[in-house]
C-alpha positions in Angstrom: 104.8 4.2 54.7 104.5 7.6 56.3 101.9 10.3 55.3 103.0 12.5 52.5 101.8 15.8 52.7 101.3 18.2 50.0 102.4 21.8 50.2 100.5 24.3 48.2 102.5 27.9 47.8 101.5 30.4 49.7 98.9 33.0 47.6 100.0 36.7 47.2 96.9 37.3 49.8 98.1 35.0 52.5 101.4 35.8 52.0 100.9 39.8 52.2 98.6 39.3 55.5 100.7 37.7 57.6 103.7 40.2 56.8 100.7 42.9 58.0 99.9 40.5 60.8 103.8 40.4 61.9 104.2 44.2 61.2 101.4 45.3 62.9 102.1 42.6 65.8 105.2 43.8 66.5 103.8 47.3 66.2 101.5 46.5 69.5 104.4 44.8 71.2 106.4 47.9 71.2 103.7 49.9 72.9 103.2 47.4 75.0 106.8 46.9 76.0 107.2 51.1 75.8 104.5 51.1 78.8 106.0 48.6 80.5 110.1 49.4 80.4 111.3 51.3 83.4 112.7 55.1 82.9 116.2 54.3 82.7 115.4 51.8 79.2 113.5 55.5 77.9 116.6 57.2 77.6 118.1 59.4 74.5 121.2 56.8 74.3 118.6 53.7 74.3 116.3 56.1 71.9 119.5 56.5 69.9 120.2 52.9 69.7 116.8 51.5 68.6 117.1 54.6 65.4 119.9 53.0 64.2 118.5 49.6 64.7 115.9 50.2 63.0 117.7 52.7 60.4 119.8 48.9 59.4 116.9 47.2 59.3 115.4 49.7 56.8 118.5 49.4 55.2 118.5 45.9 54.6 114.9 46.0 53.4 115.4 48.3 50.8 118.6 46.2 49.2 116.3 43.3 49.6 113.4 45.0 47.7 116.3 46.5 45.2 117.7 42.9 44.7 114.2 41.4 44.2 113.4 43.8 41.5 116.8 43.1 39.6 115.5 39.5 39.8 112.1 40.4 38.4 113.6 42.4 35.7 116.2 40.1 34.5 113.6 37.4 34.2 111.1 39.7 32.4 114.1 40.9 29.8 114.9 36.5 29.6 111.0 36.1 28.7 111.0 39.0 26.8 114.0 37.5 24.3 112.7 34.5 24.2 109.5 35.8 23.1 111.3 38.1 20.0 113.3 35.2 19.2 110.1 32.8 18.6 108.2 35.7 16.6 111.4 36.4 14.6 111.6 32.4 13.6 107.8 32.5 12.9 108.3 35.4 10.6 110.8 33.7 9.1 109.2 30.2 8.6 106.4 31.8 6.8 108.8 33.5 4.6 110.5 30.2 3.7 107.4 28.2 3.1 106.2 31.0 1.1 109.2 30.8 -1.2 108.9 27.0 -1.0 105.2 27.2 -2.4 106.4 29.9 -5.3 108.8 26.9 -6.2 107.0 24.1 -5.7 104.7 26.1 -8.2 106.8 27.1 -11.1 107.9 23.1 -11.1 104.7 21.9 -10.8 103.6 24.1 -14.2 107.2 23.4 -15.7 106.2 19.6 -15.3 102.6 20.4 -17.1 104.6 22.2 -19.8 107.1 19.3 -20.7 104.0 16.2 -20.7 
């Protein structure tokens, strides 16, 4: 049989520092590269073209971000029903076995009354 190995999700930590270690990786890369690139690859037109690179990837970021926060929200208004549903049958149940115990009463007496 082979080894099975057992994943463990990632924590909010670990996950959050190694999107700073890729962001601030790829931070250092571009100075490094900027040093590096000859004068003709430091132009305005190349300058140009990296701004709107970088202006789609921006882009996409933010729809992702949007998108993740319609997820959140849509969950959190699912839990939320749920949880107004189960507090409106509790409210309920003890109003019904309330009015169960007020009847079970008055035939409880009504049986004393007729021995």
């Amino acid at each position: 049989m082979g080894v099975e190995l057992i994943r463990k999700p990632l924590g909010h930590r670990r996950l959050g520092g190694i999107a700073f270690g890729c962001t601030f990786g790829g931070a250092l890369l571009g100075m490094l590269l900027g040093a590096v690139l000859p004068k003709h690859h430091l132009s305005t037109d190349f300058k140009d073209v990296i701004k709107v690179a970088m202006a789609m990837v921006a882009t996409l970021a933010a729809r992702v971000v949007g998108l993740l926060i319609a997820f959140a929200k849509s969950s959190f208004d699912g839990k939320d029903t749920q949880m107004r549903r189960m507090a409106a049958d509790a409210v309920l149940l003890e109003r019904t076995m309330a009015l169960a115990a007020r009847v079970a009463n008055f035939a409880a007496r009504f049986a004393r009354f007729l021995r």
